[in-house]
N, C-alpha and C positions, 0 to 999 in steps of 0.2 A: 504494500500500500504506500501509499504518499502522505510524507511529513514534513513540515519544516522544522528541521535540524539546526541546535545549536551547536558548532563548533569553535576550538580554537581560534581567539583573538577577538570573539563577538560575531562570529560570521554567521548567519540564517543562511538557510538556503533546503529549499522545498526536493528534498531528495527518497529514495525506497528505505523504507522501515520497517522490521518486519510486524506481519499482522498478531495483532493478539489471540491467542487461546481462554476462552472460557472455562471454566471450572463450574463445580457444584454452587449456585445460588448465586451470579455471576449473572450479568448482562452486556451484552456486546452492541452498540451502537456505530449505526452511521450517524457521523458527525454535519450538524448542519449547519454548526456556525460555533465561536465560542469569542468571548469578551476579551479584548488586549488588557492586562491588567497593570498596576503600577509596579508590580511585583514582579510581574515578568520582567519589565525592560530594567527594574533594576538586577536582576539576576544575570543580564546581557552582559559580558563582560566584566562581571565579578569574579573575583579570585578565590572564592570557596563554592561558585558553582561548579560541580561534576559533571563534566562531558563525557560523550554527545548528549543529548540531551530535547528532550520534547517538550515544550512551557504551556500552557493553558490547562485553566481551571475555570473555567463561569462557561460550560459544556451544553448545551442543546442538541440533544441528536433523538433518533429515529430507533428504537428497538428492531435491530435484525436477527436476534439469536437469544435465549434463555438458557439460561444452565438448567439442572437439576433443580427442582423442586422451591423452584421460582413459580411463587402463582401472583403475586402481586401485579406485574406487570408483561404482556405478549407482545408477539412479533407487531410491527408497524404504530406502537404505541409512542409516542411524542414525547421526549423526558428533559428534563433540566436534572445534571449530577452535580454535588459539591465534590472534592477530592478528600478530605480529611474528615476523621471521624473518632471520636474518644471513646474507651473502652468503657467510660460509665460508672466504673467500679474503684478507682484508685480515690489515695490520699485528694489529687489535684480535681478530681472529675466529682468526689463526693462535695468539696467546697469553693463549687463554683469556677474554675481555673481549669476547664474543660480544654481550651488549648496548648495547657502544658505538659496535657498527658503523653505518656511516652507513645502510646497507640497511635494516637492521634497525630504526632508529628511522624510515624513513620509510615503513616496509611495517603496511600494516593490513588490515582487514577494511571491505565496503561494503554498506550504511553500519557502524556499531556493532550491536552484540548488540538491542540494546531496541529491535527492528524485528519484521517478521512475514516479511521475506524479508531474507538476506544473502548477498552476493557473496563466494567463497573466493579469493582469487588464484591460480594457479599453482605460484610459490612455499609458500606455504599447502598448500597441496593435497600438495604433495610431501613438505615438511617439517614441518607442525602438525597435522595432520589422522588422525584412528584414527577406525577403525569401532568401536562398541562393543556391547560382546556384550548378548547379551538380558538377562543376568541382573542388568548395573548398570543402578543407577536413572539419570534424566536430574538429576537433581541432582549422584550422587556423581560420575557424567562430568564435571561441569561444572566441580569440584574440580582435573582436571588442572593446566590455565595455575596456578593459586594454588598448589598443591602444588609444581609445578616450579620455582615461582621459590624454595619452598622447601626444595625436594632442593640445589638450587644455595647457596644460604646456610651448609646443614650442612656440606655438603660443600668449601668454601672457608673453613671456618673448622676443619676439620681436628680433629674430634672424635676422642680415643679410649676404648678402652675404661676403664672406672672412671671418670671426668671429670666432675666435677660442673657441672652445665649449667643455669641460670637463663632463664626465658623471662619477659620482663616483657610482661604484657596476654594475656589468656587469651579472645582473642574466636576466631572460626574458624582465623584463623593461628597464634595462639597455641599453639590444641591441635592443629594441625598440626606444628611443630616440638614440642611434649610427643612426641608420635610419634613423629617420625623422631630426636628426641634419642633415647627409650630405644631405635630400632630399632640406632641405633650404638652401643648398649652404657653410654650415660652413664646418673646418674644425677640424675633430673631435680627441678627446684622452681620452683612456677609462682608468679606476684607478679599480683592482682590485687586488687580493693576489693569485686568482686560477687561474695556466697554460692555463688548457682547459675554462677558458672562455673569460681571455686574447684574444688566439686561435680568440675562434667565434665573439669577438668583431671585431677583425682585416677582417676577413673574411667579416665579414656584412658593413664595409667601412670604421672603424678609422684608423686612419692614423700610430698611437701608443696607445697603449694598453699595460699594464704592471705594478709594480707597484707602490708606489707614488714617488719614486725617478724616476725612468724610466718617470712617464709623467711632473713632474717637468722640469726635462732637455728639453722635449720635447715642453712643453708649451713657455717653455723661445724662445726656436729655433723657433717656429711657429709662435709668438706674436710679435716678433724683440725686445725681450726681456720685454714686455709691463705688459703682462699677462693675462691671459684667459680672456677673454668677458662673458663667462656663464660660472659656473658652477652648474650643475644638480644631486641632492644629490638621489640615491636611497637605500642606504644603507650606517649604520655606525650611524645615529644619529647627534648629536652636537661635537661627539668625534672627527668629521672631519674639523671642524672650524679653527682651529688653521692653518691645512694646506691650506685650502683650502683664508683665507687670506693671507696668504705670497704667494699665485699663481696669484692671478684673481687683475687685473686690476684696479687704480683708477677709478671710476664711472660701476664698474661693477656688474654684475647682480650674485648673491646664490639664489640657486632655489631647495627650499626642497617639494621633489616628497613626498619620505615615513617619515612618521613620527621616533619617538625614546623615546625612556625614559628622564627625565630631567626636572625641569623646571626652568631653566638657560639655556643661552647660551656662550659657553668659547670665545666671543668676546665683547673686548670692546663699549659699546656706543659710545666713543670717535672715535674709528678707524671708525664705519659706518659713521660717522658724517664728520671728515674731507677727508676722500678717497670720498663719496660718494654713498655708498655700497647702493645696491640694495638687500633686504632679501625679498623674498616672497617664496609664496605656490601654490600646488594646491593639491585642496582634490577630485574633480571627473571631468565629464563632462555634456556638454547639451546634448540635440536632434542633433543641427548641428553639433557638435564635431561626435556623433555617426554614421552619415549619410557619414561626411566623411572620418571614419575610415571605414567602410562599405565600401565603393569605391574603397577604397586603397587594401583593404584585397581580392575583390572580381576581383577585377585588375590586380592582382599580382605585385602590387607594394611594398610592405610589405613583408617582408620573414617572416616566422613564423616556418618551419619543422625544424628547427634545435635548437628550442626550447623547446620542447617538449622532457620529457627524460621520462619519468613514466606513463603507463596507468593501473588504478587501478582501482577494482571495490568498493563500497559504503562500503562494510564490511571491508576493508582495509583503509577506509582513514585516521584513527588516524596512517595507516606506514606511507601515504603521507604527512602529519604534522610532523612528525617527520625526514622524509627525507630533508623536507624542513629547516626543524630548524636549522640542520647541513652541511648544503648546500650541499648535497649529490645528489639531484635533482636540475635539473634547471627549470624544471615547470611541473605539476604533473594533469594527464587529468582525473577526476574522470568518473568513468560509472556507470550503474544500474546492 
């Protein structure tokens, strides 16, 4: 079958890989499209990525084969897969910290998304896996895994009603949490540099959008001069620290979605210490996270079409990585 292959020095290139075997409980899919994620393209030429190598994970495909004693799901059934999955039962999985589990980081999909056939595991199959109704598109399915991990984020960071809520980097995640911030009731102000995404942040419910000076003034106005209650970092790195304490509130919540280069952070110990500052993460989600981004997507509670700017096929994807790089896309839907 045909893959886009990551080799040596960053190079994609759409070459033969061989086809998956299914096993007992096991789903085998044509692949019909899958989400360029920010995760892939930072995996492009990283030095602890293992080559050769197949990248995607936010999967749409077509059931052409069932294992053994799979009834959940038959041949020509529609599915959205996530890749990772936690055994449920550890220290890390009984207290909430579902993605530390050792399961969980060793469980994936075979090979990656940017294939034209993929292997579902088992586990997968039991726990990542929805049919999806005829009426969503294979794009906004594809939306689940990313949305989950950011049902999981909001949700750990313990939003309430009235709460003024700061989303810095307004690319597809970005106006994903504008989202689910107002679905919780906050009110929200997006931080970015580009016009048009400004634009669609405002459109998808923030209140202001624009950039850090523009939410500065706004945050002061919205907070009764307080300052933000969350802010939710998906872009910029540590380089956003400096602003982003002089915003946000004594005993308030930094919530870093994406990662960044560094290892320092340009704020004092001392200011988390006497404000109160709240620094945390999130690096993925569970099963429940993904069941109920599933619901939301399948709902249409969740916008997603106006996310979507690039569909490209497998032999193209190192343009989608590089569109992405330059933010020239705002999210980039690979096909076979």
């Amino acid at each position: 079958m045909k893959a886009a292959v990551l080799r040596e020095g960053g190079r994609l290139a759409a070459e033969s890989w061989p086809r998956p075997v299914i096993r007992e409980g096991e789903l085998l899919l044509k692949v019909r499209g899958c989400g360029l994620c920010g995760s892939d393209i930072a995996k492009v030429g990283a030095p602890s990525t293992r080559l050769p190598v197949v990248l995607g994970h936010e999967v749409v495909g077509d059931v052409v084969e069932t294992g053994a004693g799979v009834a959940a799901f038959s041949a020509g059934d529609r599915v959205v897969a996530a890749h990772h999955v936690p055994c449920g039962a550890c220290h890390y999985c009984l207290r909430g910290s579902e993605s530390m589990c050792a399961a969980f980081k060793a469980s994936n999909l075979d090979p990656g998304g940017f294939a034209e056939l993929v292997r579902v595991p088992a586990e997968n199959v039991r726990h990542a896996t929805f049919r999806i109704p005829a009426h969503v598109s294979d794009e906004a399915a594809s939306f689940v895994e990313p949305l989950a991990c950011c049902l999981r984020a909001v949700r750990r960071a313990r939003v309430g009603d009235g709460d003024t809520s700061v989303v810095i980097g307004l690319g597809s995640i970005g106006c994903l949490f504008v989202q689910l911030f107002r679905r919780a009731g906050a009110r929200v102000i997006g931080v970015d540099l580009l016009v048009e995404r400004t634009a669609l942040a405002k459109r998808l419910g923030a209140e202001v959008a624009g950039t850090p000076e523009d939410a500065a003034r706004a945050i002061r106005e919205l907070s009764d001069g307080r300052g933000a209650d969350h802010v939710m970092i998906t872009g910029g790195g540590g380089s956003v620290l400096p602003w982003v304490s002089a915003n946000i509130r004594d005993g308030g919540h930094v919530h870093y979605f994406a990662g960044g280069g560094g290892d320092a952070l340009p704020i004092a110990l001392e200011t988390l210490y006497k404000r109160e500052l709240t620094l945390m993460s999130t690096y993925s989600s569970s099963p429940a996270d993904l069941a109920a981004s599933f619901a939301l997507i399948a709902g249409g509670d969740i916008v997603t079409e106006p996310l979507f700017s690039h569909r490209l096929p497998l032999e193209r994807l190192d343009e989608g990585v590089a569109l992405m790089r330059r933010q020239a896309a705002l999210k980039v839907f690979v096909t076979p």
